[in-house]
C-alpha positions in Angstrom: 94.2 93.6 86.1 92.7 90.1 85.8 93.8 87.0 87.6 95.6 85.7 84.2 97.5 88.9 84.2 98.4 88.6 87.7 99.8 85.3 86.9 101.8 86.4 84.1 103.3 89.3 85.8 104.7 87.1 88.8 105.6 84.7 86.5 107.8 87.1 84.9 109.1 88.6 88.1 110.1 84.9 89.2 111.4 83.2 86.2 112.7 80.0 88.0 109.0 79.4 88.6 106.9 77.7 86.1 103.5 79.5 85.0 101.7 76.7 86.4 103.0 76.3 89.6 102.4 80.4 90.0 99.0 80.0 89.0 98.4 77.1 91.3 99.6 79.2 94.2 97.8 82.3 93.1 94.4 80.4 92.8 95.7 78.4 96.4 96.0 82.1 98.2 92.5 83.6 96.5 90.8 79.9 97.7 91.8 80.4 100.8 90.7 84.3 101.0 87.1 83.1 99.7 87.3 80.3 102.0 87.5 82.4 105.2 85.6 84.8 104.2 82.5 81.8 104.0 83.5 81.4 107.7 82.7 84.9 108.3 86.6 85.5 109.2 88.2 88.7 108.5 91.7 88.2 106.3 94.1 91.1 106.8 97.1 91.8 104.7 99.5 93.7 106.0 100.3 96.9 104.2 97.2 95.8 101.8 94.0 95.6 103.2 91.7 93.5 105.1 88.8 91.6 103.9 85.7 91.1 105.7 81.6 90.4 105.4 78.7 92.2 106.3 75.3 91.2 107.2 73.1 93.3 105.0 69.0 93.4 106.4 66.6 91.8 104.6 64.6 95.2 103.0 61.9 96.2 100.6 63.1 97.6 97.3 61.5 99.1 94.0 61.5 97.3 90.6 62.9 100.7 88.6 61.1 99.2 85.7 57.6 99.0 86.7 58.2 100.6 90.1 56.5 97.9 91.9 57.6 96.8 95.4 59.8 93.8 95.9 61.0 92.6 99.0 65.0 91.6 99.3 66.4 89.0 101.1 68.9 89.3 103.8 72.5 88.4 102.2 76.4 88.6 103.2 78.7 90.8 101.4 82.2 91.0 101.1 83.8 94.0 102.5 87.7 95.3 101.6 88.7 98.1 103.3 92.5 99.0 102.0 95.6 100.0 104.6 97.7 102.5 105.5 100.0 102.0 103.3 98.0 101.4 100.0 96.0 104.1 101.0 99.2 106.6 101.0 100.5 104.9 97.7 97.0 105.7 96.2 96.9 109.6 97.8 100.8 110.6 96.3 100.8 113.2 93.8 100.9 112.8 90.2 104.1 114.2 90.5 105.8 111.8 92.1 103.7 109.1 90.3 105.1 110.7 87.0 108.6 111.1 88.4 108.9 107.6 89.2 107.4 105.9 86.0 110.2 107.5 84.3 112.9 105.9 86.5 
């Protein structure tokens, strides 16, 4: 799913809300995500996941073109690590999955 298609879906599940107004709070709550996470904050959603960074070491590497050695930089990278309850929606059967699709 893309952002646009996240839009249009709570669009449609909240019709007294213009499309614009959804987007602007979609692209408010992802700003404010990215935001934090340039702080070095962690941002937990409950039920969801949380969202963190992680220093990565500055390394040496290959080039797997020419094989030749290049050296890496440190950097920051974002982490998600999903939550007990995503996880368990994630791990139920097919079964179930199938079962309630059809409802």
């Amino acid at each position: 799913m893309i952002k646009s298609e996240l839009v249009l879906k709570i669009a449609e599940q909240n019709p007294h809300l213009y499309q614009r107004d959804v987007e602007n709070i979609v692209n408010a709550i992802l700003d404010t995500i990215a935001d934090a996470l340039a702080r070095g904050d962690r941002v937990e959603l409950r039920g969801f996941g949380a969202f963190s960074v992680k220093k990565r070491d500055a390394r040496t590497g290959r080039n797997p073109r020419t094989g030749e050695s290049v050296s890496i930089s440190e950097k920051v990278v974002p982490v998600f690590k999903t939550g007990k309850e995503m996880r368990q929606r994630l791990n139920t059967s097919p079964k179930v999955l199938k079962a309630a699709a059809s409802h």
